[in-house]
C-alpha positions as CSV (number, residue, x, y, z in Angstrom):
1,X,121.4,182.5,52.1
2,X,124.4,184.9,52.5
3,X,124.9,187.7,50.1
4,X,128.3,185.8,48.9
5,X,126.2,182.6,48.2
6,X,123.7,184.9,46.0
7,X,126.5,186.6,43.9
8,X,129.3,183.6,43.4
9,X,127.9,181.3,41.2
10,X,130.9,178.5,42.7
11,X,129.0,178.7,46.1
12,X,125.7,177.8,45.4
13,X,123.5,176.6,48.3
14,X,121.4,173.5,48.0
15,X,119.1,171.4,50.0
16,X,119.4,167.8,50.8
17,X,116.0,166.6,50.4
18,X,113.9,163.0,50.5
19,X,113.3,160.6,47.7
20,X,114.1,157.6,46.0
21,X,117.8,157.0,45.7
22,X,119.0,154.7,43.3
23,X,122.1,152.8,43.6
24,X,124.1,152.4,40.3
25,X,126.4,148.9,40.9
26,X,126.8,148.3,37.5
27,X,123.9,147.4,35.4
28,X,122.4,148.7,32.4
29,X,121.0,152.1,32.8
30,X,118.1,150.7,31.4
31,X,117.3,149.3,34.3
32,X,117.9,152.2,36.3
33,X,115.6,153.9,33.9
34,X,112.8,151.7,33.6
35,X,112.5,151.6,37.7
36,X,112.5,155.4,37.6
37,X,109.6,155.7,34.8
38,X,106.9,155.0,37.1
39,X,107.6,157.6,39.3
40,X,108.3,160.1,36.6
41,X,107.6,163.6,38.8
42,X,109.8,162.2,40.9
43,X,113.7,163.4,41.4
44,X,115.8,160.4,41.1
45,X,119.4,160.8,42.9
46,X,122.0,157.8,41.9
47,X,125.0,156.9,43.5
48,X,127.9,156.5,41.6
49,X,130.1,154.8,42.9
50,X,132.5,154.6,45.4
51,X,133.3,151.2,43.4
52,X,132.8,151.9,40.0
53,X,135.1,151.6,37.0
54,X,134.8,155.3,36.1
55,X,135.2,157.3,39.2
56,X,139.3,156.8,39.6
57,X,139.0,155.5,42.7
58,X,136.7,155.0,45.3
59,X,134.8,158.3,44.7
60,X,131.2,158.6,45.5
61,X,129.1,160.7,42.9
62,X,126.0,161.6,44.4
63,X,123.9,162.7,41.2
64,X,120.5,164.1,41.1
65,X,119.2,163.8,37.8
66,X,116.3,164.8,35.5
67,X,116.0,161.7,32.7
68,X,119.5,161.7,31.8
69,X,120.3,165.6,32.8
70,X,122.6,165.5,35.8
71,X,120.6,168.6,37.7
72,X,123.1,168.7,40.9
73,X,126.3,166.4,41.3
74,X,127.9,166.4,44.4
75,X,131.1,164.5,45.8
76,X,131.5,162.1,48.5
77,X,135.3,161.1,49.3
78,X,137.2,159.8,52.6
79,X,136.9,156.2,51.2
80,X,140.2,155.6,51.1
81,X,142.0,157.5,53.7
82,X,145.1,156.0,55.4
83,X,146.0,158.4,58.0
84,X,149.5,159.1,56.6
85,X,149.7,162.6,57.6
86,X,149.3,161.7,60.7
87,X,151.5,158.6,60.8
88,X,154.6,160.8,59.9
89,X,154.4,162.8,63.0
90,X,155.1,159.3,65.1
91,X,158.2,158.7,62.6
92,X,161.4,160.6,62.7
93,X,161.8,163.1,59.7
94,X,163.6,160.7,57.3
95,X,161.4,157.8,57.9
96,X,158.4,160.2,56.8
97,X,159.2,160.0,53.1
98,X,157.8,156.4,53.3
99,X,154.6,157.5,54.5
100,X,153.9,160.8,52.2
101,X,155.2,158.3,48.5
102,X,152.1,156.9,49.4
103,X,149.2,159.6,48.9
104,X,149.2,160.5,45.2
105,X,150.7,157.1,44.5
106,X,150.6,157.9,40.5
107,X,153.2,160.8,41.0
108,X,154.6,159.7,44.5
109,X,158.2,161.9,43.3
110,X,156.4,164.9,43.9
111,X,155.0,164.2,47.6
112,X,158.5,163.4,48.2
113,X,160.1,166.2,46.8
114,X,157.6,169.0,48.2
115,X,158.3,167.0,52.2
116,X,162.2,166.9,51.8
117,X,162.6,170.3,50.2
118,X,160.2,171.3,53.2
119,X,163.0,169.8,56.0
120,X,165.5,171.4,54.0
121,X,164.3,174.8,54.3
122,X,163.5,174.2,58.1
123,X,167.2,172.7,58.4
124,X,168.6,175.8,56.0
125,X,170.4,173.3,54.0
126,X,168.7,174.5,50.5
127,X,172.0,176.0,49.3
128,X,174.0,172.9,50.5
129,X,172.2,170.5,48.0
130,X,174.6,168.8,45.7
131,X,174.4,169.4,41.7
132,X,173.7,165.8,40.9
133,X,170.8,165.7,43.8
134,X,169.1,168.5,42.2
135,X,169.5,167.4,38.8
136,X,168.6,163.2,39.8
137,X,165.1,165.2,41.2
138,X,164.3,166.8,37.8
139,X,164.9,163.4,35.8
140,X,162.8,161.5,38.3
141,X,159.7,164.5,38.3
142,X,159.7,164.4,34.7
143,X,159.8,160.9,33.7
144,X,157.0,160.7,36.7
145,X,155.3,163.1,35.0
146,X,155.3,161.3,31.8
147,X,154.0,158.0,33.3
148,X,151.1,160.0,35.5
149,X,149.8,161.6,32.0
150,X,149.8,158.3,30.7
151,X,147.4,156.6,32.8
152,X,145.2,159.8,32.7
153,X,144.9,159.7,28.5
154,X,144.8,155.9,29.0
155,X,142.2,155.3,31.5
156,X,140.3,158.8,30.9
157,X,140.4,157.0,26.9
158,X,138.9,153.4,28.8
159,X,136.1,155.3,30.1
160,X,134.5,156.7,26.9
161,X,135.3,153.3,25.0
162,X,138.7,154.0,23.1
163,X,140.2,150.7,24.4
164,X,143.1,151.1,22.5
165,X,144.5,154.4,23.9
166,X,144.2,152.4,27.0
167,X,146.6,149.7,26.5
168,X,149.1,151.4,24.7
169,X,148.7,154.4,27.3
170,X,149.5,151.3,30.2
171,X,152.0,150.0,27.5
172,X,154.3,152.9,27.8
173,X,153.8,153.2,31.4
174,X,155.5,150.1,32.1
175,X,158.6,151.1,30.5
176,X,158.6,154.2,33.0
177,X,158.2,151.9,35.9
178,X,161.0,149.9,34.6
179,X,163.5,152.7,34.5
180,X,161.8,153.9,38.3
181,X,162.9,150.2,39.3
182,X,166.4,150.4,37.4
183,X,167.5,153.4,39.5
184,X,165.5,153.0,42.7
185,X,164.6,149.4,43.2
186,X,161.0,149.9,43.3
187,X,158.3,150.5,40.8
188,X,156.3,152.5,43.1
189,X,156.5,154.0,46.7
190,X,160.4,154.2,46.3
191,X,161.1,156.9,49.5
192,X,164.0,158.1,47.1
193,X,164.2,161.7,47.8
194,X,165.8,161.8,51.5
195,X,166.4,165.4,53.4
196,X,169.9,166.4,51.8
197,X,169.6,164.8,48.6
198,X,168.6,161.5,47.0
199,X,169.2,157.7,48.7
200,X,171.6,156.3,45.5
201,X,173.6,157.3,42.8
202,X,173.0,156.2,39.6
203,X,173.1,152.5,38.6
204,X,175.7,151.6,35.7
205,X,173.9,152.0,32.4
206,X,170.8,153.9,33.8
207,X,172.0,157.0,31.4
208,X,172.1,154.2,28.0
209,X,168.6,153.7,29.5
210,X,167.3,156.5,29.5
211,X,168.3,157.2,26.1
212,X,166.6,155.0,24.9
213,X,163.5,155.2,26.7
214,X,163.7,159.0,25.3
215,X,164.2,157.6,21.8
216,X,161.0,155.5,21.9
217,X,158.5,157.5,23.2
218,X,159.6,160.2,20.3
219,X,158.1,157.3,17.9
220,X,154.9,156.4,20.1
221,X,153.6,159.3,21.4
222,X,152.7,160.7,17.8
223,X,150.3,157.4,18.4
224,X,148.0,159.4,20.4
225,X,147.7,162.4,18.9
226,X,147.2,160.2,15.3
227,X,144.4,157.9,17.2
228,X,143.0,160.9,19.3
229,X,143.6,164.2,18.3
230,X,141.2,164.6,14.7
231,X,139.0,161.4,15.7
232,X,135.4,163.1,15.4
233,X,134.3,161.0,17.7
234,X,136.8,161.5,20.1
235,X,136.7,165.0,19.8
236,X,132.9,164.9,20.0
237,X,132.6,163.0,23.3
238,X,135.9,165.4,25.0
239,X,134.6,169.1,23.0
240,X,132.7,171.3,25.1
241,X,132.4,169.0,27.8
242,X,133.5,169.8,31.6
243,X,133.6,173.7,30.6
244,X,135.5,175.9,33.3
245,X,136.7,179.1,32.9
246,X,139.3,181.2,34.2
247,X,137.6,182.9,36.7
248,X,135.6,179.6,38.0
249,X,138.9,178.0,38.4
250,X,140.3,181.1,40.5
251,X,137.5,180.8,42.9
252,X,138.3,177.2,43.3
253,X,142.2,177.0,43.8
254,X,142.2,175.2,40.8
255,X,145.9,174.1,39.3
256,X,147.4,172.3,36.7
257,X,146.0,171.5,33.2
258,X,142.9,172.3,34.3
259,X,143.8,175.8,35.1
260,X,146.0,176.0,31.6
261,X,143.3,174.8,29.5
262,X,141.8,178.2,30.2
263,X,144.5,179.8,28.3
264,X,146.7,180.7,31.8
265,X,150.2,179.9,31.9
266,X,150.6,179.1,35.7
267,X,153.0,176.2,36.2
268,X,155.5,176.7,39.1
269,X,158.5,175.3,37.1
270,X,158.5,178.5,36.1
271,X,157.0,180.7,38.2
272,X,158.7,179.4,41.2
273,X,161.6,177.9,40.2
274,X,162.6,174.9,42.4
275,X,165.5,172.4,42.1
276,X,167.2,174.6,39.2
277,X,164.2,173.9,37.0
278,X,165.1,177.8,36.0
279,X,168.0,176.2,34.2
280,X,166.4,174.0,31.6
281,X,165.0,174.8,28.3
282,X,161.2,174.0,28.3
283,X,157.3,175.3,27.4
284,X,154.5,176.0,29.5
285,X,151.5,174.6,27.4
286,X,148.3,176.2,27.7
287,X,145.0,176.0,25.3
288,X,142.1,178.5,25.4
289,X,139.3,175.6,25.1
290,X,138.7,175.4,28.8
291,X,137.3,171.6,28.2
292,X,138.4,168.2,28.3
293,X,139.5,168.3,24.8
294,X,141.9,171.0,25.8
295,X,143.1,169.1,28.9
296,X,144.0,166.3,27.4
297,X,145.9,168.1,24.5
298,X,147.5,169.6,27.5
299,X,148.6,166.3,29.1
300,X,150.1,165.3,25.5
301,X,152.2,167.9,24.6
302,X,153.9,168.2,28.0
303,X,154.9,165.1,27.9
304,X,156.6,165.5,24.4
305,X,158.0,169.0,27.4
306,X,159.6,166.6,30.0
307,X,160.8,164.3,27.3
308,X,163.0,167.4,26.5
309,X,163.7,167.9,30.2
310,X,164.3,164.5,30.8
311,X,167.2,165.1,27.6
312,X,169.0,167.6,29.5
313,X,168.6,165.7,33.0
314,X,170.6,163.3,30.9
315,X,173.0,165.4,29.2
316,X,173.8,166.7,32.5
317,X,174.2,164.1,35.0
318,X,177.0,162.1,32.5
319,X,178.9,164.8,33.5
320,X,178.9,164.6,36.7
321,X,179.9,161.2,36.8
322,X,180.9,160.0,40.6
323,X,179.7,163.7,42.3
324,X,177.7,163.2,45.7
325,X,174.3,162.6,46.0
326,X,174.3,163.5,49.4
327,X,174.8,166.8,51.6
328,X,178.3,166.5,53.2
329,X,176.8,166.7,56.6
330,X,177.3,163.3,57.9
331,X,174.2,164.1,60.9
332,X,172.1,164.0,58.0
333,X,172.9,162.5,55.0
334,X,171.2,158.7,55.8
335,X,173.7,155.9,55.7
336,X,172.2,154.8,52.2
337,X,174.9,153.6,50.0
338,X,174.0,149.9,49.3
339,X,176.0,146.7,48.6
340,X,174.2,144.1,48.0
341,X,175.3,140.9,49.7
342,X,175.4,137.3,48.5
343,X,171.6,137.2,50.7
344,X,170.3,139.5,49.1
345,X,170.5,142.4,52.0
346,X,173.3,144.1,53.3
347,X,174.6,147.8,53.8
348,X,178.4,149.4,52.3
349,X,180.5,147.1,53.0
350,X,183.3,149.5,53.9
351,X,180.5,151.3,55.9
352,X,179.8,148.1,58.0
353,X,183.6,147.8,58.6
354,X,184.0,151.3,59.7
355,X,181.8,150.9,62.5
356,X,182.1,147.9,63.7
357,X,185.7,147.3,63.7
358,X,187.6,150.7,63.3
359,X,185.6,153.1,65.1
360,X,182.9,153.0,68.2
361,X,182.0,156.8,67.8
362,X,180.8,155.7,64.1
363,X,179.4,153.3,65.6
364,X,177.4,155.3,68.0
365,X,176.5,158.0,65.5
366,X,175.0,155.6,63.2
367,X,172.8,153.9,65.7
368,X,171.4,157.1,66.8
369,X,170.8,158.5,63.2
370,X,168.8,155.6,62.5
371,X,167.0,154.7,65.5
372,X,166.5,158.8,66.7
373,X,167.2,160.4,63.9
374,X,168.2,164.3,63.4
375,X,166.9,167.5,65.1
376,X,165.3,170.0,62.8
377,X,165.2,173.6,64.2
378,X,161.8,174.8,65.1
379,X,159.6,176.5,62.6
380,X,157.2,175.7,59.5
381,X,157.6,175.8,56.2
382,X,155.5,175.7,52.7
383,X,157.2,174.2,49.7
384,X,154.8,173.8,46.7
385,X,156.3,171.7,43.8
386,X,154.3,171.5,40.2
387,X,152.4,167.7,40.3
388,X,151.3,166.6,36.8
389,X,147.4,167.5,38.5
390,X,148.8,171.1,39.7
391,X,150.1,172.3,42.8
392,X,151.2,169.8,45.2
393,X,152.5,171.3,48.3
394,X,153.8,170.1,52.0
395,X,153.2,172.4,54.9
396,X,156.0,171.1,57.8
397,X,156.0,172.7,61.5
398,X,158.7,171.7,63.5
399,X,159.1,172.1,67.3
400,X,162.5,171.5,67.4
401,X,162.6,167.7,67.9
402,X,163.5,164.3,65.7
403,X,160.2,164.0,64.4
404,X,157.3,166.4,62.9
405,X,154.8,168.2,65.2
406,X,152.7,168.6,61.9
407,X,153.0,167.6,58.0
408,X,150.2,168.5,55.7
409,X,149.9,168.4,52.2
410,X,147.9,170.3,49.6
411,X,147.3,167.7,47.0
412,X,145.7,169.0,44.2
413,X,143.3,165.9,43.8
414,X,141.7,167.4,46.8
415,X,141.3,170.8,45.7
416,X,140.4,170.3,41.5
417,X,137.9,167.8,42.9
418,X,135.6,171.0,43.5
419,X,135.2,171.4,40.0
420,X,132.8,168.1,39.7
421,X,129.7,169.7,40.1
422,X,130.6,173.1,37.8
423,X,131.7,170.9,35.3
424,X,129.2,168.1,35.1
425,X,125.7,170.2,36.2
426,X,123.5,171.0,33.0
427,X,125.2,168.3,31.2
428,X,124.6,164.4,30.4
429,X,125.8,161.5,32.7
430,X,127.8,160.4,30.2
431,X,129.7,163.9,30.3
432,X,130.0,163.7,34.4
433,X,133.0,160.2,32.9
434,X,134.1,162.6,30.6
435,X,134.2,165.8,33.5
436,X,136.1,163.5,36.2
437,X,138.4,161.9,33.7
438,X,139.8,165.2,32.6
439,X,140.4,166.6,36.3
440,X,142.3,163.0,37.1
441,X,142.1,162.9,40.5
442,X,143.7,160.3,42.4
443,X,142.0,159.1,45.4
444,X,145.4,158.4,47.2
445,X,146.2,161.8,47.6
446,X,142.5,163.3,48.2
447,X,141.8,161.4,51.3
448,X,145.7,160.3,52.7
């Protein structure tokens, strides 16, 4: 055992040893006890998961437990891994935004954002961003934001039996999705954010809908805090439960509310300002419980935080009616600007004219920005972005051709998922539900 090993208590050593293993598949735990009671000296490990309603995913929970003490908890992931980082370096640098919307799929604005603002600084375009781009980003994030906390309080409220949380949580998650649809045509995966700015302008009457949206969740979100916040059961399921300090989450490269429940303002929005977010009026929310009970307070009020960014978004963009979405740099900006044609498909139709009838060098440009795509200079960049579970950052390198040599992302999924065993060893099973729900990893992003 090295002398790091005996003195960090986040690096403790262990040994994989023989035994019994039980397999948890979902029966009672009765059973699972009554099997273990005749070999009662024995260590019994149980594998939770990777199906299993409580794990977010298909996360393996390798727990070694003492009666119902969890004595070591371990995690086993790669279940679900897709291979997108290395798809994207086989598509050109445009076509990669489909891949990367695809890891943390419950906030896929932010792989987006972090992978285009990456090519921007490769391309040194980051000054050349229109307003309305910038601003289109920041409405998107946030109301992402608010639909990613939602299904963390809703399902993180299924697991420990507060149905109701759950299907109002999903409730107002679908009218989030519906405004997602409104202005991008998809509900998830929408490959919106493009290198230079954003696919579309606004739709007519996205703003009225917005509004709105804004205007309703001001009447439900007191919901939650009236079903959750005093509940005494509630509290006594989420208080004291998944404990990690400061200095634990340090060690780890822990971000997000995990990190601010320990009382630390970190949050990049303001820290390191990206896409203006300098400009708007906001709160970093922090508690000094260090909990689960903390952490989801967190998640609550900074929702009620990018409703009021979401408000400025808003304010903002209706003045900028008819302003470009797109850098003026016509070897970049992605022939985008849909029409929609009696079939159902179809580009601009003034586009469509211009190059096939008025002008063959239009003609050839587009077909090579499409099918080749642009060069970006060679070089690497690291552009970190806040994510509703913490940092979320996309680490390019370019060698100078239509494609990336490398993409990588820091999701913070990965990273948080180190707590599991801090949090949930000396503790109950029960409280390992409690421990995972309140880190709200998505299984997308840890394995891509």
């Amino acid at each position: 055992m090295s002398d790091q090993t005996r003195t960090d208590p986040f690096a403790q050593a262990y040994e994989a040893g023989g035994g019994r293993v039980y397999t948890v598949t979902g029966q009672d735990w009765d059973s699972v006890v009554s099997g273990a009671a005749e070999n009662a000296e024995e260590r019994i490990v149980v594998n939770m998961g990777p199906q299993h309603p409580s794990t977010h995913g298909v996360l393996r929970l390798i727990l070694e437990l003492e009666g119902e003490t969890v004595t070591e908890a371990r995690c086993g992931i790669g279940y679900l891994h897709t291979g997108i980082e290395k798809n994207m370096e086989y598509r050109n640098w445009t076509q990669g935004v489909t891949f990367c919307t695809r890891a943390d799929y419950l906030s896929p604005f932010y792989n987006e954002a972090a992978y285009v603002m990456g090519i921007e600084r490769l391309l040194d375009i980051e000054d050349d961003i229109p307003e309305k781009a910038d601003v289109m980003r920041v409405l998107l994030m946030e109301l992402n934001r608010i639909s990613s906390h939602l299904v963390a309080i809703a399902t993180g409220g299924m697991e420990i039996g507060a149905l109701t949380v759950m299907t109002i949580g999903f409730r107002e998650r679908e009218l989030v999705l519906d405004l997602f649809e409104l202005i991008t045509g998809l509900r998830m995966n929408h490959a919106f954010f493009r290198p230079g700015g954003v696919s579309q302008d606004l739709p007519p009457g996205a703003l009225e809908a917005i509004r709105e949206f804004v205007k309703l969740m001001k009447k439900r979100l007191p919901e939650y805090a009236d079903l959750c916040n005093a509940n005494p059961i509630f509290k006594g399921r989420l208080e004291g439960v998944g404990h990690l300090d400061l200095a634990g989450c340090l060690a780890l490269g822990v971000t997000g509310p995990v990190l601010r429940s320990t009382g630390y303002p970190w949050d990049l929005r303001k820290s390191q300002p990206y896409c203006g977010y300098e400009t708007y009026d906001f709160d970093v929310i922090t508690r000094d419980s260090a909990d689960a009970y903390g952490r989801f307070r967190i998640r609550l009020d900074e929702m009620w935080e990018s409703l009021k960014i979401v408000e400025q978004a808003a304010d903002r963009l209706s003045k900028l009616e008819g302003a470009p979405v797109m850098v003026a740099d016509r070897k970049i900006g992605w022939p985008a600007q849909l029409a929609v044609g009696n079939d159902g498909m179809g580009n601009s139709l003034d586009h469509i004219r211009h190059i096939m009838g008025e002008s063959m060098e239009a003609l050839i440009h587009h077909f090579k920005l499409v099918t080749e795509g642009f060069r970006v200079p060679a070089g690497q960049a690291y552009v970190a972005v806040e994510s509703p579970r913490g940092e979320l950052a996309c680490h390019l390198v370019s060698d100078g051709g239509t494609r990336p040599f490398r993409a990588h992302f820091r999701d913070p999924s990965f990273v948080n998922l180190q707590c599991t065993s801090v949090m949930s060893e000396g503790g109950m099973v029960a409280d390992v539900i409690v421990a995972i729900a309140s880190i709200d990893p998505v299984m997308g992003g840890v394995d891509r």
